[in-house]
PAKE-788137 format. One record per residue: residue number from 1; residue in three letters; x, y, z of N, C-alpha, C in turn. Coordinates in pm, 1 decimal. Layout:
<rec><num>NUM</num><residuo>ALA</residuo><n_X>X</n_X><n_Y>Y</n_Y><n_Z>Z</n_Z><ca_X>X</ca_X><ca_Y>Y</ca_Y><ca_Z>Z</ca_Z><c_X>X</c_X><c_Y>Y</c_Y><c_Z>Z</c_Z></rec>
...
//
This chain:
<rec><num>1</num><residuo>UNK</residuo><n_X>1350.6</n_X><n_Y>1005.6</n_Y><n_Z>861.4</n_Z><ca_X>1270.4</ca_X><ca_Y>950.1</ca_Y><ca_Z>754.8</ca_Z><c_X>1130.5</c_X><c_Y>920.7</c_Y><c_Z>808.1</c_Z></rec>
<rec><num>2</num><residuo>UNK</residuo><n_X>1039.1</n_X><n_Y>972.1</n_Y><n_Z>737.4</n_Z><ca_X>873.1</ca_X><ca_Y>923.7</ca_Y><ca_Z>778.9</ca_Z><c_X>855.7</c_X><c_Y>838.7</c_Y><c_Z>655.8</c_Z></rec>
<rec><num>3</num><residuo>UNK</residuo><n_X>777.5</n_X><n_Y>718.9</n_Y><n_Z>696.0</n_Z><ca_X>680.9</ca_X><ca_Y>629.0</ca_Y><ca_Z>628.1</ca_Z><c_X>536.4</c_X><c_Y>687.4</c_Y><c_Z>642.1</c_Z></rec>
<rec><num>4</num><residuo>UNK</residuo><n_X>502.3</n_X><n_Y>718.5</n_Y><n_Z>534.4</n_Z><ca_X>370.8</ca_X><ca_Y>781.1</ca_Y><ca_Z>513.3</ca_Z><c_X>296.8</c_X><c_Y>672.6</c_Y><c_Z>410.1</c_Z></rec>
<rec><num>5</num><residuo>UNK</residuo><n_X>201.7</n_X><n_Y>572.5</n_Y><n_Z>437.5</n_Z><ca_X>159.3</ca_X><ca_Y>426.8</ca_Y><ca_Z>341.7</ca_Z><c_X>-6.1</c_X><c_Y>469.1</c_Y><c_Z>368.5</c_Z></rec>
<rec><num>6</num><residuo>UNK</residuo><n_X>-56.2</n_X><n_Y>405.2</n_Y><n_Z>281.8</n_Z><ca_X>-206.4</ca_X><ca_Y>402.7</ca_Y><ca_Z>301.5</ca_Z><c_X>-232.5</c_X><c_Y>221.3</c_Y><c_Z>216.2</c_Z></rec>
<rec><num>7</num><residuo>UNK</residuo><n_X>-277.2</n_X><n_Y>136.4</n_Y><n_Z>283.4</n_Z><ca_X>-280.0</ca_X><ca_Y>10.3</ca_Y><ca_Z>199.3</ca_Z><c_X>-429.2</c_X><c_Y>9.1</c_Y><c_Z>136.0</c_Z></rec>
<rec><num>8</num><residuo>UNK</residuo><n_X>-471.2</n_X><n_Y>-99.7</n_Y><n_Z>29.4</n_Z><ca_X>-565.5</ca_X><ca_Y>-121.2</ca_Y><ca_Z>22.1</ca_Z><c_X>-588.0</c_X><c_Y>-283.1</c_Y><c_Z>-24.6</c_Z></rec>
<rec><num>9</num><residuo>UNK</residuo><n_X>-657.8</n_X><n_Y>-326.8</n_Y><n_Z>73.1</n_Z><ca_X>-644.6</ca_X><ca_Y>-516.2</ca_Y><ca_Z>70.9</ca_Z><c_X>-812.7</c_X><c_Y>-512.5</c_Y><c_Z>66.7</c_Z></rec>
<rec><num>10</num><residuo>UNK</residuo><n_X>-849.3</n_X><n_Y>-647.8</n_Y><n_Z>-10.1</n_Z><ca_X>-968.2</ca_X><ca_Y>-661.9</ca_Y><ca_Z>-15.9</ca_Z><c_X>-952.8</c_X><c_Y>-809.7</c_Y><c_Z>50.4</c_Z></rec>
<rec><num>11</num><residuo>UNK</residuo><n_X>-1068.0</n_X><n_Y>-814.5</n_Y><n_Z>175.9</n_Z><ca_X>-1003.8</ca_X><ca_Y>-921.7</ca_Y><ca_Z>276.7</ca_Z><c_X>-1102.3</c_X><c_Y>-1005.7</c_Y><c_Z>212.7</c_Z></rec>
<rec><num>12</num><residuo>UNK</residuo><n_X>-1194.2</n_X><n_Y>-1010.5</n_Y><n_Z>124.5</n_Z><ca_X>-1318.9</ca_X><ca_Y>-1158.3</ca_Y><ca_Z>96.8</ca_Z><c_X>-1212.6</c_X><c_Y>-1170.1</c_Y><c_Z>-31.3</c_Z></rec>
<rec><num>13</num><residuo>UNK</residuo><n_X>-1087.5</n_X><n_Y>-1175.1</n_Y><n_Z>-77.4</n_Z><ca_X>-1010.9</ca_X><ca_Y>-1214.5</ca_Y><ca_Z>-183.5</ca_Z><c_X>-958.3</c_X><c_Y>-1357.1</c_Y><c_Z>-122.4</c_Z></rec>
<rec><num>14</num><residuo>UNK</residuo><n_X>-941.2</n_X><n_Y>-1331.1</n_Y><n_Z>-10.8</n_Z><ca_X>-924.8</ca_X><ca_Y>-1496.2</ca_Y><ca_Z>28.1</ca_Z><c_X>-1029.8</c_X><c_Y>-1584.2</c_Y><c_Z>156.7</c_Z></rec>
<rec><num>15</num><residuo>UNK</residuo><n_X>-1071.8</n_X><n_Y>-1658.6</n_Y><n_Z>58.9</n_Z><ca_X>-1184.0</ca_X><ca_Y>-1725.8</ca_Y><ca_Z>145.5</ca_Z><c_X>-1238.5</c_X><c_Y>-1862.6</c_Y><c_Z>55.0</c_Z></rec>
<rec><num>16</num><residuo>UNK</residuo><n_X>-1291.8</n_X><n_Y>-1923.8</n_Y><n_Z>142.2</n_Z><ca_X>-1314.3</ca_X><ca_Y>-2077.5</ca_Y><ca_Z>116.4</ca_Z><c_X>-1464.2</c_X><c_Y>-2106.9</c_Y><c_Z>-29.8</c_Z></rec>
<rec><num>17</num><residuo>UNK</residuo><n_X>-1500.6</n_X><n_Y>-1960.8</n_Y><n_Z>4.9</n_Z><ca_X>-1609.3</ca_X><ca_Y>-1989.8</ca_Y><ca_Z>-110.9</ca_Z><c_X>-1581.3</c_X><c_Y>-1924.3</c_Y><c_Z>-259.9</c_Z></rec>
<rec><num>18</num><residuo>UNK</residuo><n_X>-1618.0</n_X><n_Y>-1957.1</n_Y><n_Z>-351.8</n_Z><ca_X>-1580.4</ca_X><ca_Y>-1964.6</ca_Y><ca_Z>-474.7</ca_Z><c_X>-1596.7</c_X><c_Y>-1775.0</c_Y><c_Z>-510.0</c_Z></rec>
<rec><num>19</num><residuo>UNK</residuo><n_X>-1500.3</n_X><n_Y>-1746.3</n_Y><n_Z>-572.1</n_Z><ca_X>-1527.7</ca_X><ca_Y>-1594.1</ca_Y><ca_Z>-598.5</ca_Z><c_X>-1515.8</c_X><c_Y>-1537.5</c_Y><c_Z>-740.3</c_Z></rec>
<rec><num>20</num><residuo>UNK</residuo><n_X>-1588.3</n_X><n_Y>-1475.0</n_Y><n_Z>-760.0</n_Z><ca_X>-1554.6</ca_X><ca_Y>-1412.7</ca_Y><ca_Z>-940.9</ca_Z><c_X>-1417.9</c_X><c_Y>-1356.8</c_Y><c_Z>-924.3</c_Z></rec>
<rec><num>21</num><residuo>UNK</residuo><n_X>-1341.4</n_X><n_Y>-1341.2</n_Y><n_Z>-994.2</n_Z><ca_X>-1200.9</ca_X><ca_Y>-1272.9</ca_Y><ca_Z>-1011.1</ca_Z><c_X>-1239.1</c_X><c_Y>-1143.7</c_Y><c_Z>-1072.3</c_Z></rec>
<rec><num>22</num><residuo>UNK</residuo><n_X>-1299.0</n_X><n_Y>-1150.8</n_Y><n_Z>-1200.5</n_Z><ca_X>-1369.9</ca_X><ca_Y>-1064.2</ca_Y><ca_Z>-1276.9</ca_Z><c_X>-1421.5</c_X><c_Y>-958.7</c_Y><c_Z>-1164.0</c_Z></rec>
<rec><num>23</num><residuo>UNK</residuo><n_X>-1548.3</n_X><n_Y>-1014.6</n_Y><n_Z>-1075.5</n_Z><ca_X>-1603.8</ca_X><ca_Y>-858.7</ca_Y><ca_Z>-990.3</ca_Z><c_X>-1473.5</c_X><c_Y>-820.3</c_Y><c_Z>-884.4</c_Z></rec>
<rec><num>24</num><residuo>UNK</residuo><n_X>-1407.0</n_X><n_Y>-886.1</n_Y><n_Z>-821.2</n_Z><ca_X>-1321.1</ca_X><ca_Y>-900.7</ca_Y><ca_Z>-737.8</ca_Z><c_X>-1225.7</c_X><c_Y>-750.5</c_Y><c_Z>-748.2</c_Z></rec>
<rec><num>25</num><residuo>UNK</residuo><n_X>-1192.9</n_X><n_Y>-776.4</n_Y><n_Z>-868.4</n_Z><ca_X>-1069.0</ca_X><ca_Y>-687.6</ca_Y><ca_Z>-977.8</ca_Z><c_X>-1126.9</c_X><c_Y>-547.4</c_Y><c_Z>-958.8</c_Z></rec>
<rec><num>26</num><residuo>UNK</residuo><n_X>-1261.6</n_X><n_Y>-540.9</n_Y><n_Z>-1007.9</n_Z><ca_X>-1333.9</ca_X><ca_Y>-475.8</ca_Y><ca_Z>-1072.4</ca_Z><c_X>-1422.6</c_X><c_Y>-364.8</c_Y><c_Z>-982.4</c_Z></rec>
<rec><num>27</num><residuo>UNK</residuo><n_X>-1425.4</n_X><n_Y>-394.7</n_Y><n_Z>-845.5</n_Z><ca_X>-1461.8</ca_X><ca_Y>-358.1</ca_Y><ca_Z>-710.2</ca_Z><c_X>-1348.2</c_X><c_Y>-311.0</c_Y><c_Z>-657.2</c_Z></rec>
<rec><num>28</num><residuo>UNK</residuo><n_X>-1202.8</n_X><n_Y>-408.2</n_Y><n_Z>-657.0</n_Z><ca_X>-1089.9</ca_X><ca_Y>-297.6</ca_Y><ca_Z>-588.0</ca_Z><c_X>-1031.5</c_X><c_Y>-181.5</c_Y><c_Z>-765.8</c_Z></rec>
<rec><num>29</num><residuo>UNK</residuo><n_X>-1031.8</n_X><n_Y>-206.9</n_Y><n_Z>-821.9</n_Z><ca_X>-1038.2</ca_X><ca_Y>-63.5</ca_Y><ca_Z>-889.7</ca_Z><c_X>-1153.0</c_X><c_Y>6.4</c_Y><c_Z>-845.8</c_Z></rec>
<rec><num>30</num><residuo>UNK</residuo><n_X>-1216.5</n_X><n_Y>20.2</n_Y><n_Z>-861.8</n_Z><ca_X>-1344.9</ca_X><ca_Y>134.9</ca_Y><ca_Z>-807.5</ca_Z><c_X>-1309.4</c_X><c_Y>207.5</c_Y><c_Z>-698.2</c_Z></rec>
<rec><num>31</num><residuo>UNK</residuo><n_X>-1252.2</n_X><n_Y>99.4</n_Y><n_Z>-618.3</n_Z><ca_X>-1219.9</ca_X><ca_Y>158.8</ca_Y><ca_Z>-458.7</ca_Z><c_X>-1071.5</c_X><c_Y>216.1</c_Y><c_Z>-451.7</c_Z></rec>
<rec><num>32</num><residuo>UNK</residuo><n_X>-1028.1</n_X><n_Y>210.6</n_Y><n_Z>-530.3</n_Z><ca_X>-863.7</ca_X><ca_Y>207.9</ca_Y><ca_Z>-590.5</ca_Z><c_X>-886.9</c_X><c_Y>334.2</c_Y><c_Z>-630.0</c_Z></rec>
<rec><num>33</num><residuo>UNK</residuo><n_X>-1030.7</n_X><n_Y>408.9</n_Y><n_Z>-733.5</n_Z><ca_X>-947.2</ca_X><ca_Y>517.7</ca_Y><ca_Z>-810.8</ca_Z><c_X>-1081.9</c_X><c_Y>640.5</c_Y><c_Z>-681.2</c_Z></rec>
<rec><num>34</num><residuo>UNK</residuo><n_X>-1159.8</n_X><n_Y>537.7</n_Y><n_Z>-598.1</n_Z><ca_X>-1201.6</ca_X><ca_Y>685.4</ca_Y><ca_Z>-508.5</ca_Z><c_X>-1095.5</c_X><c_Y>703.4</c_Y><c_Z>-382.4</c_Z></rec>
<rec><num>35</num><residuo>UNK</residuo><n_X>-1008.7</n_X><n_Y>611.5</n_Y><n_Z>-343.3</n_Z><ca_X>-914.4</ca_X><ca_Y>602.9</ca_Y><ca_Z>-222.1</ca_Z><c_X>-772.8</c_X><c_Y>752.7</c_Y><c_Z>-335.4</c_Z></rec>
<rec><num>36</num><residuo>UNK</residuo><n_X>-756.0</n_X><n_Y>683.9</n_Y><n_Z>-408.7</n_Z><ca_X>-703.0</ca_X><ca_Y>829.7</ca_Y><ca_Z>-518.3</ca_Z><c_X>-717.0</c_X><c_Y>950.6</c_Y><c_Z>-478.9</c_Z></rec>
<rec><num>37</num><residuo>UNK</residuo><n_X>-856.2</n_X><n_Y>943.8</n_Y><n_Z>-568.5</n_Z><ca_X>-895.3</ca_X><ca_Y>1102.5</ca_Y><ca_Z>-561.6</ca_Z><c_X>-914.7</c_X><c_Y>1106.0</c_Y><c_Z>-391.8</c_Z></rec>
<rec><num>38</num><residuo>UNK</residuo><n_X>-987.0</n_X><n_Y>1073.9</n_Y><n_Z>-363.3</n_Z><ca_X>-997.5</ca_X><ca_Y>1121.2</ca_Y><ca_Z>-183.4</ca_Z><c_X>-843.7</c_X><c_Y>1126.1</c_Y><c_Z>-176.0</c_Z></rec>
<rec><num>39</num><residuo>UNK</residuo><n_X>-730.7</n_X><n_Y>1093.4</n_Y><n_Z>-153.0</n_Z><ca_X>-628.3</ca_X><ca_Y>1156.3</ca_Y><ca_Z>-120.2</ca_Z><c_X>-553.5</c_X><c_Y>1266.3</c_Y><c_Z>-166.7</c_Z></rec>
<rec><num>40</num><residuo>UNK</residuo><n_X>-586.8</n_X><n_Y>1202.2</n_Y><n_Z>-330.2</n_Z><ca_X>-529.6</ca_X><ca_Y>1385.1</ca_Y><ca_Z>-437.1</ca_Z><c_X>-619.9</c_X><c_Y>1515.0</c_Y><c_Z>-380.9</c_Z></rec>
<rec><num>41</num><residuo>UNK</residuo><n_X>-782.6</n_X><n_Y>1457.7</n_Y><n_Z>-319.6</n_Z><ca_X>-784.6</ca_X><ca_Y>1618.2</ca_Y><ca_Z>-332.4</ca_Z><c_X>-778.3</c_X><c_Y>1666.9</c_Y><c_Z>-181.6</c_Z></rec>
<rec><num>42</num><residuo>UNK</residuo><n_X>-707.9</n_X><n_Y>1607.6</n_Y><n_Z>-105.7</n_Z><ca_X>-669.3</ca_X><ca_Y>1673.6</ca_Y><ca_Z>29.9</ca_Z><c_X>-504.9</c_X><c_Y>1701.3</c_Y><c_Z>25.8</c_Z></rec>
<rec><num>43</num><residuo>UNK</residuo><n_X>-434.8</n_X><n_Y>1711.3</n_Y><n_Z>-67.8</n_Z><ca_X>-341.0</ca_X><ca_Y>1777.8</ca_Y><ca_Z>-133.6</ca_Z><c_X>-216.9</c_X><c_Y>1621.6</c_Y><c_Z>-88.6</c_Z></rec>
<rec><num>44</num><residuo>UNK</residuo><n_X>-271.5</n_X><n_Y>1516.7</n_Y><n_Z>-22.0</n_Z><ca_X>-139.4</ca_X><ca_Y>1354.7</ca_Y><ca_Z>-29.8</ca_Z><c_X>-120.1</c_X><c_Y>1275.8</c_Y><c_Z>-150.2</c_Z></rec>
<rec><num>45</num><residuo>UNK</residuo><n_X>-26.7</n_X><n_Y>1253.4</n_Y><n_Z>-142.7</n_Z><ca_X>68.3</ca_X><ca_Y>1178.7</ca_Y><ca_Z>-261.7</ca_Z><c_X>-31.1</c_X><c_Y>1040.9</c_Y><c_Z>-310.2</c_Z></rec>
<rec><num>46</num><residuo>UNK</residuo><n_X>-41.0</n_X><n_Y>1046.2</n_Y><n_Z>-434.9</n_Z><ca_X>-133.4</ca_X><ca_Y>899.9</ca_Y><ca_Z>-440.4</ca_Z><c_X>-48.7</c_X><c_Y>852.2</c_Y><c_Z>-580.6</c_Z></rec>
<rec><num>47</num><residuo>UNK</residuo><n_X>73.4</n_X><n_Y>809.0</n_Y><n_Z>-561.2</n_Z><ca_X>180.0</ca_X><ca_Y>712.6</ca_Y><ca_Z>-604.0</ca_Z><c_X>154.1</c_X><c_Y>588.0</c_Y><c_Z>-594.0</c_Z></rec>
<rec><num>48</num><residuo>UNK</residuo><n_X>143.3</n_X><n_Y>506.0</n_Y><n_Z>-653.7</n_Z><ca_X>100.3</ca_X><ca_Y>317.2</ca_Y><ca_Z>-673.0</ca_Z><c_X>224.4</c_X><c_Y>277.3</c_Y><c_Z>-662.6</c_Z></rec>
<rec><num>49</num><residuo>UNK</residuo><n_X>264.8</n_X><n_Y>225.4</n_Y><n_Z>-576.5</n_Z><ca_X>360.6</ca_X><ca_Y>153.1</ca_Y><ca_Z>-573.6</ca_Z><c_X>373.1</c_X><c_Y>26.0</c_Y><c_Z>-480.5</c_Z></rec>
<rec><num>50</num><residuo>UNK</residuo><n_X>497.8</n_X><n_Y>-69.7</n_Y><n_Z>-533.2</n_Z><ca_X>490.8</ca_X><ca_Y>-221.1</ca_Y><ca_Z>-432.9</ca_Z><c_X>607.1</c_X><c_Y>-208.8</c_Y><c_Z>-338.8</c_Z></rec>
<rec><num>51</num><residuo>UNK</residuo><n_X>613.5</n_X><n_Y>-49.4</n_Y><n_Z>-286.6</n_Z><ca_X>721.8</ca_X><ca_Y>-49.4</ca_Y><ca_Z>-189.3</ca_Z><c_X>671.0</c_X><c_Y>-114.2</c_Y><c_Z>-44.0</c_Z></rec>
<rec><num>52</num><residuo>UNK</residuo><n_X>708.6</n_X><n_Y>-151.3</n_Y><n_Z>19.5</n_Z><ca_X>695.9</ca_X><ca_Y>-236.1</ca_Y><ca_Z>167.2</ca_Z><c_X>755.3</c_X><c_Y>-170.3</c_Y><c_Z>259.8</c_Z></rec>
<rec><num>53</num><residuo>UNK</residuo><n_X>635.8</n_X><n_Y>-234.3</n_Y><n_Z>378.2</n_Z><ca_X>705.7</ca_X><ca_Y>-147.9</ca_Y><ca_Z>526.6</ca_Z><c_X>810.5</c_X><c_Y>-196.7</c_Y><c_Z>565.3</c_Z></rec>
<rec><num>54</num><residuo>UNK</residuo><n_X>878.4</n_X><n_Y>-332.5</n_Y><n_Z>508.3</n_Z><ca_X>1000.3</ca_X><ca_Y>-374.8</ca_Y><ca_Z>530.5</ca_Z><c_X>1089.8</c_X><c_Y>-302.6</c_Y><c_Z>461.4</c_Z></rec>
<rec><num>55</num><residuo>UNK</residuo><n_X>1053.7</n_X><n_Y>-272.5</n_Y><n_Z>335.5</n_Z><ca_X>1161.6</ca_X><ca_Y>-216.1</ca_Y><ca_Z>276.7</ca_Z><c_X>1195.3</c_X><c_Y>-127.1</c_Y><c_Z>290.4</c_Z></rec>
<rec><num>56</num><residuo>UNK</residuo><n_X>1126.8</n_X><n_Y>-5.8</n_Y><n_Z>321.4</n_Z><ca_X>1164.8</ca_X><ca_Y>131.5</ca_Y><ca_Z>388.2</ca_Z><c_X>1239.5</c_X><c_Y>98.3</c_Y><c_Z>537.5</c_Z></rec>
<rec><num>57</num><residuo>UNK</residuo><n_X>1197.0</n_X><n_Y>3.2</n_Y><n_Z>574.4</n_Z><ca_X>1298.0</ca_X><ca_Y>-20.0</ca_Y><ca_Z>744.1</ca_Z><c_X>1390.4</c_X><c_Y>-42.9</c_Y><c_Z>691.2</c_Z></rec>
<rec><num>58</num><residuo>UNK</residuo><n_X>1402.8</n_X><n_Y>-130.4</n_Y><n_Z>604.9</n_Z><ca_X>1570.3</ca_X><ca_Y>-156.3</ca_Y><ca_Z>549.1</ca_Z><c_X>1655.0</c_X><c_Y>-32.0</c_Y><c_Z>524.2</c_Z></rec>
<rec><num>59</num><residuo>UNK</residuo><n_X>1580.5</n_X><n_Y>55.7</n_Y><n_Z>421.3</n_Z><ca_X>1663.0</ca_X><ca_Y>133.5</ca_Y><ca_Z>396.1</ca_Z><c_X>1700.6</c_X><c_Y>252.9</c_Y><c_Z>489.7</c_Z></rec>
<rec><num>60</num><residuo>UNK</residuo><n_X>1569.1</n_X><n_Y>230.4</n_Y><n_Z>569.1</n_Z><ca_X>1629.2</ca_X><ca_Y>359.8</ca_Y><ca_Z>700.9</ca_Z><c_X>1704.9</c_X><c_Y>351.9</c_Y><c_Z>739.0</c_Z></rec>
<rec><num>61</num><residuo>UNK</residuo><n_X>1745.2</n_X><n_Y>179.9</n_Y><n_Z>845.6</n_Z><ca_X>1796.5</ca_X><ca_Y>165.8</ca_Y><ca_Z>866.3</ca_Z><c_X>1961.1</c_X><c_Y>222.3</c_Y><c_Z>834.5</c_Z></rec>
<rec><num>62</num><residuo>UNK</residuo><n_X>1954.1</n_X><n_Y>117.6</n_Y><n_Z>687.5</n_Z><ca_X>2094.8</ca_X><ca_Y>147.6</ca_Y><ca_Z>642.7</ca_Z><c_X>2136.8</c_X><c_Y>316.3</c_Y><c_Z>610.6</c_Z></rec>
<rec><num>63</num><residuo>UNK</residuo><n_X>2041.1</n_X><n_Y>397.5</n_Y><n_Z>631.5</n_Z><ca_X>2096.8</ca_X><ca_Y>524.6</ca_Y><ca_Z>649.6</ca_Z><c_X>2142.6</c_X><c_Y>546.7</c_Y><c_Z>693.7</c_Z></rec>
<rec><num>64</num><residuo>UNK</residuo><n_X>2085.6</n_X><n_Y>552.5</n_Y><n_Z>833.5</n_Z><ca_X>2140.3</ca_X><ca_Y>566.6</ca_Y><ca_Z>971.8</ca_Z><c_X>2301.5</c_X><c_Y>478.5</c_Y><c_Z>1016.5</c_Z></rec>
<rec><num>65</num><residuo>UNK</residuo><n_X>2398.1</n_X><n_Y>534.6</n_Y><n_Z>1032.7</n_Z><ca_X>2487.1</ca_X><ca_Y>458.9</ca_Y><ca_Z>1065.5</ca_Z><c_X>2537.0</c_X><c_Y>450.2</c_Y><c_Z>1194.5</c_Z></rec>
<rec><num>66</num><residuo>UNK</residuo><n_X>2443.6</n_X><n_Y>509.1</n_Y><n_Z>1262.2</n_Z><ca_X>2430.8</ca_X><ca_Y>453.2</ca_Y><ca_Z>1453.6</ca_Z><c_X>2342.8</c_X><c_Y>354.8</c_Y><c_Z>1437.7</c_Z></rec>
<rec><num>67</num><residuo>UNK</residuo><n_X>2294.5</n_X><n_Y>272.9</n_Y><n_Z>1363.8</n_Z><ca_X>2205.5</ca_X><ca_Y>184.1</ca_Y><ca_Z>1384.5</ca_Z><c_X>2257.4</c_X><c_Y>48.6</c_Y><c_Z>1341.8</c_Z></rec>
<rec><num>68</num><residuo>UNK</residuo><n_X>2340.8</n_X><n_Y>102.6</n_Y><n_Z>1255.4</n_Z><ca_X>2399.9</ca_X><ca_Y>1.1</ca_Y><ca_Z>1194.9</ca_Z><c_X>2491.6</c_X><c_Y>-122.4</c_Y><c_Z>1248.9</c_Z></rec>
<rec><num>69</num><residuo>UNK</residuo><n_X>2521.5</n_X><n_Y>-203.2</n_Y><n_Z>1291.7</n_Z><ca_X>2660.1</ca_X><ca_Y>-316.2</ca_Y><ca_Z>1383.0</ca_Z><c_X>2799.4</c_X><c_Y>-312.9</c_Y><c_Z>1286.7</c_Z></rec>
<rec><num>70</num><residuo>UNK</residuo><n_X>2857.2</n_X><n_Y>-337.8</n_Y><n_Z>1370.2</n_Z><ca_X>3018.0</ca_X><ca_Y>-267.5</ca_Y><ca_Z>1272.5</ca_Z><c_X>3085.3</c_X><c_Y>-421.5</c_Y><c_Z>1319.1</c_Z></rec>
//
């Protein structure tokens, strides 16, 4: 199994000074639909999803049944 992820976090979303939500939103869409296309058109998967790097370990894991404790 390969984990193939690309994240996108906007790190001034948390910070001590007061922030518009409104531009906030409005800046990671922008960057949201060119991180997209820059991946659609080098032929990678650009699927939105809230899957986690934990959760794919989980399930590798439990594939694998040499990995597993009996």
């Amino acid at each position: 199994m390969v984990l193939s992820q690309c994240e996108l976090e906007y790190l001034r979303s948390r910070s001590v000074l007061q922030q518009d939500r409104d531009e906030v939103l409005s800046e990671m869409h922008r960057i949201d639909t060119w991180l997209s296309s820059h991946l659609s058109s080098r032929g990678w998967a650009t699927e939105h999803t809230f899957y986690s790097k934990r959760s794919f370990l989980r399930e590798a894991v439990a594939a694998r049944s040499d990995l597993t404790s009996s």
